[in-house]
N, C-alpha and C positions, 0 to 999 in steps of 0.2 A: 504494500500500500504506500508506502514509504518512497519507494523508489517511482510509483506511480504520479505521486503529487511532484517530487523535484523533476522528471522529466516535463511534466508539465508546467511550470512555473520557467525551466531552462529555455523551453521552445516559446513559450508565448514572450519570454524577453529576448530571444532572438526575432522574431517578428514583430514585436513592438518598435525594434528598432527605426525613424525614421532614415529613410539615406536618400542622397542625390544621384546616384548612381541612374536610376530614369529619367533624371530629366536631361535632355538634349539642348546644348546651350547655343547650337547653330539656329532653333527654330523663334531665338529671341528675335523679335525684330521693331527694338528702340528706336524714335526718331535720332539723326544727330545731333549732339545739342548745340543749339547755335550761342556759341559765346560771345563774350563783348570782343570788339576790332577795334585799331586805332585806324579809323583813317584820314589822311591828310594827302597834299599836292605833294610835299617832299619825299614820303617814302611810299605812297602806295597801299595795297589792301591788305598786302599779306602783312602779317607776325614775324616771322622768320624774317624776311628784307627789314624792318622794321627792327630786329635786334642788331641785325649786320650794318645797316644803316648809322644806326645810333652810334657804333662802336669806331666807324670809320670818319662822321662829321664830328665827334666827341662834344656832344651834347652833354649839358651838365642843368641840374635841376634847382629850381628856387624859390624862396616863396615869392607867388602874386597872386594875378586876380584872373578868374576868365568869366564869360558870361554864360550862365545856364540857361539855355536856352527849352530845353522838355525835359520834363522826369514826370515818368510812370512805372507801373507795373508790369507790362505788355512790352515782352519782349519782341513779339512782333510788329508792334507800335514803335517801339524804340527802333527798330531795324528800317520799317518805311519813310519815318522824320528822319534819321540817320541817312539816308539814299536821297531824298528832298534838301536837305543843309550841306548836303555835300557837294550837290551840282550849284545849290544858289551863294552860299561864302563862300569869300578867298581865300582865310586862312584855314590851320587845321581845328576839325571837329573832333572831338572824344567822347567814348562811349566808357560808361566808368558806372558798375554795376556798386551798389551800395544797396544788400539788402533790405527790404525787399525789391528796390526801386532801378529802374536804369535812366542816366543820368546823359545828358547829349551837352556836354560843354563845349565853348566855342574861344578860341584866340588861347594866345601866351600874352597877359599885358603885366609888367613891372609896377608900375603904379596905377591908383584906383581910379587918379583921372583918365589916363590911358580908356581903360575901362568904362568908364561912364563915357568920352568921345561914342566910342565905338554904338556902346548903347543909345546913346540918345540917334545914334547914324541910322541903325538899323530900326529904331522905332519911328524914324520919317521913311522906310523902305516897306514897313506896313510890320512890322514882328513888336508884336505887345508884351507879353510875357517873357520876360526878361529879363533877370537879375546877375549883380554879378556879386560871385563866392568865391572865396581863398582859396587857392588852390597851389599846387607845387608847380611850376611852368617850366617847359624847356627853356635854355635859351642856349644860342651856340656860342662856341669859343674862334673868336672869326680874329682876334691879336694873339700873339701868341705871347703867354706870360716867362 
């Protein structure tokens, strides 16, 4: 009887076992997940050229200001403003995700006046919502120290 109950007890914990061994991890089929891009006229869409870039113009970062231009939720909303700000400004645009929100910042400016120009520019160009927030800015090293 003895021996009846531990085999019993042995096999049901061997089949209680869960295991992954069935599941087949070729039949996932995840979207890709579209992450945040820098893109700008100097370096282009990709990441990659964009770190090689950086490495080669020796860009160096600092505190300023740029203008925010959209922050939402929606990264697909971010991505279509992102594609519309990119053909209509000159300078570079950024996409800079801050949980939950994705953020479409615009310009490198040093000072807040700098900043507020630009702003008051584009709000006679028809762009309302618009503020500008501190942020870390490129700037190049174009003399050599």
């Amino acid at each position: 009887m003895r021996l009846l109950i531990y085999s019993a007890l042995f096999t049901g914990c061997l089949f209680a076992q869960d295991s992954l061994f069935w599941f087949d991890m070729n039949t996932v089929r995840d979207p890709i997940p579209k992450t945040a891009k820098v893109l700008d006229r100097i370096f282009g869409i990709s990441q990659l050229d964009v770190l090689d870039s950086l490495k080669n113009a020796r860009i160096t970062t600092k505190d300023g200001f740029r203008l925010q231009i959209v922050e939402t939720s929606s990264v697909d909303e971010a991505n279509l403003n992102l594609r519309k700000f990119r053909e209509a400004l000159t300078d570079s645009v950024y996409m800079i995700f801050e949980a939950p929100f994705y953020k479409l910042q615009y310009g490198n400016f040093v000072t807040k006046k700098d900043a507020e120009i630009e702003k008051l520019k584009l709000n006679r160009e028809g762009y309302q919502d618009i503020w500008i927030v501190r942020s870390r800015i490129e700037q190049s090293n174009t003399n050599s120290e």
